[in-house]
C-alpha positions as CSV (number, residue, x, y, z in Angstrom):
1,X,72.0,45.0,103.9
2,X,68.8,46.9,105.4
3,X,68.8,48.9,102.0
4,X,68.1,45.3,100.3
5,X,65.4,44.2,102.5
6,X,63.9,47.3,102.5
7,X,64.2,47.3,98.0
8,X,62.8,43.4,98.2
9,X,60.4,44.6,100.8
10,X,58.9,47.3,97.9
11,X,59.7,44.9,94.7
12,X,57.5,41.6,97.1
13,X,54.6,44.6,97.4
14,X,54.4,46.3,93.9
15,X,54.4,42.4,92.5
16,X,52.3,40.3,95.0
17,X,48.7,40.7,93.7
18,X,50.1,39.7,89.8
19,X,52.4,37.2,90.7
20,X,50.9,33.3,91.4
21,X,54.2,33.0,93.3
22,X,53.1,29.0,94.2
23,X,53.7,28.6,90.7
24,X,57.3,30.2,90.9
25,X,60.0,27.2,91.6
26,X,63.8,28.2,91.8
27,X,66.4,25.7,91.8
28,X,69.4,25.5,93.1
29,X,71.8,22.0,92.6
30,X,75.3,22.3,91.9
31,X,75.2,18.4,90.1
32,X,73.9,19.3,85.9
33,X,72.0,16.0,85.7
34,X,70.2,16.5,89.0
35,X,69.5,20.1,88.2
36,X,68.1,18.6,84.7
37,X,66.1,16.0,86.2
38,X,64.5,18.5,89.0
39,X,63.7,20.8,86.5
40,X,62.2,18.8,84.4
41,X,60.1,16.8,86.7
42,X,58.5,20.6,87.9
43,X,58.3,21.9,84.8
44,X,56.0,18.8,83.6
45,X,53.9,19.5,86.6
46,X,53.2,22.9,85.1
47,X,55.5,25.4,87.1
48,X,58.1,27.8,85.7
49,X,61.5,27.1,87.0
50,X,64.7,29.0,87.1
51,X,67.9,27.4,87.9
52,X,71.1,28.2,90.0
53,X,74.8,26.3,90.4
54,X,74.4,27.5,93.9
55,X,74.0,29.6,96.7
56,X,75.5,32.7,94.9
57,X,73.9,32.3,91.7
58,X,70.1,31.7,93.8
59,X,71.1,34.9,95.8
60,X,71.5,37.1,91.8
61,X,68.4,35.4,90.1
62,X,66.1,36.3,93.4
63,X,67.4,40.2,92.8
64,X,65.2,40.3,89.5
65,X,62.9,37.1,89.9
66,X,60.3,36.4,93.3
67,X,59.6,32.6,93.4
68,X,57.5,31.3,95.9
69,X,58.8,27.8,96.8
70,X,62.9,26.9,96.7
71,X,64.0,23.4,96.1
72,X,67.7,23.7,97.2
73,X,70.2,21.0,97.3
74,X,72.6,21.0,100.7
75,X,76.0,20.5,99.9
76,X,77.2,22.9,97.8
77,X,80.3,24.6,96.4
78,X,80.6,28.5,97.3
79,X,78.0,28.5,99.1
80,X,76.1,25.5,100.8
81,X,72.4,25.1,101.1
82,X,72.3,25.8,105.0
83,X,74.5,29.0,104.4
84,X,72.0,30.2,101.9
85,X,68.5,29.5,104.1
86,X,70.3,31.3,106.7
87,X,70.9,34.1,104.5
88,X,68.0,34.0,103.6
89,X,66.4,34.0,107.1
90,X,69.0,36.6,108.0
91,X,68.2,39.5,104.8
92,X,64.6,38.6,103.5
93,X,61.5,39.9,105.5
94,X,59.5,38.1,103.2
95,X,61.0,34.2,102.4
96,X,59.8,31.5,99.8
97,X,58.9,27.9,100.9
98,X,62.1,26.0,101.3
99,X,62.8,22.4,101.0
100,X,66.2,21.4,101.6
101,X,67.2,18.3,99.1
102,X,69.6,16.4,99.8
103,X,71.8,12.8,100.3
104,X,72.2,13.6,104.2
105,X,69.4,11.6,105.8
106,X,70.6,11.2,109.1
107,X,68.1,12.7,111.7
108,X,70.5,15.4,113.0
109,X,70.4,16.2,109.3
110,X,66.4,17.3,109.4
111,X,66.7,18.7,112.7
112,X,69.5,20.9,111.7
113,X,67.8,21.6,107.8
114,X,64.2,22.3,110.3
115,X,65.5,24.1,112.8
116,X,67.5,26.3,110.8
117,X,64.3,27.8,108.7
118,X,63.7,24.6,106.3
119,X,60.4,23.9,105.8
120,X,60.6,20.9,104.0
121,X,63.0,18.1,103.7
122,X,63.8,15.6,101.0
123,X,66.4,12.8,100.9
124,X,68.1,11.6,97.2
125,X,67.5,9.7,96.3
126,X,63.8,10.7,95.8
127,X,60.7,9.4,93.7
128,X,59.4,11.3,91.4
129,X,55.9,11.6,92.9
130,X,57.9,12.4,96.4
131,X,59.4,15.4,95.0
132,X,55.3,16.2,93.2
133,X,53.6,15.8,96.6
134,X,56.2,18.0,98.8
135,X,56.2,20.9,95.9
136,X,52.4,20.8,96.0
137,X,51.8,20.7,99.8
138,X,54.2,23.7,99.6
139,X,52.6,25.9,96.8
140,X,49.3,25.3,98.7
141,X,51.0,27.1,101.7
142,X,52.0,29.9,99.4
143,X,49.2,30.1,97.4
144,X,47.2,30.7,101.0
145,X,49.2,33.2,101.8
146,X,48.8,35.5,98.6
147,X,45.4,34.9,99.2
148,X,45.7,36.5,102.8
149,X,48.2,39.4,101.3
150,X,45.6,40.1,98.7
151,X,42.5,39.9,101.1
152,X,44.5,42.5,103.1
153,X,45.2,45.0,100.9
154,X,41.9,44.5,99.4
């Protein structure tokens, strides 16, 4: 596993300074309308979108594709959204914005999404304008942070 940190590590590098990755959303919702829906809501609000089924299929699209926010549902087939942060957590040096979506809304439900790497939390059902505000307040974190990167190596 070090070997694809370390590959990610060089791909995040050689990529950073040409990629607006705050405009990078990936998807990942096992239920097609809800997939549908979220896509289409972020894709009107001008970002590009790529979509997974899944833990698994998140884990293959972010081997070719950086994204710099991740809208992931929780409960999952294969593999569930908390498995997948913590992968995440575990294997990336270098981790997009993460909001965990889903129908759980119970407060040990945040605490767990939090304090397991989460940075964002949304309940379904959601309002449109929910989802546009949380997606925003995110990309502004990640657009900061390229601008830091950049700044850096400049």
């Amino acid at each position: 596993m070090n070997s694809h940190r370390h590959t990610l590590e060089i791909k995040v590098e050689q990529q950073i300074e040409s990629a607006n990755l705050w405009q990078q959303i990936l998807i990942v919702e096992d239920v097609p309308p809800e997939r549908f829906r979220l896509e289409t809501i972020l894709s009107q609000e001008g970002y590009s979108t790529y979509t997974a089924r899944n833990g698994h299929e998140a884990l293959s699209i972010l081997e070719d594709t950086l994204v710099g926010i991740i809208v992931c549902d929780w409960r999952m087939p294969k593999m569930n959204g908390l498995d997948f942060l913590s992968y995440l957590n575990l294997y990336f040096s270098i981790r997009p914005y993460f909001i965990m979506l889903t129908g759980q809304g119970g407060a040990y439900d945040i605490i767990a999404a939090l304090d397991n790497g989460a940075d964002d939390f949304i309940r379904k059902p959601f309002l449109k304008e929910e989802l546009r505000a949380r997606v925003q307040a995110g990309a502004r974190q990640v657009e900061m942070i390229e601008q830091l990167r950049c700044n850096r190596t400049s």
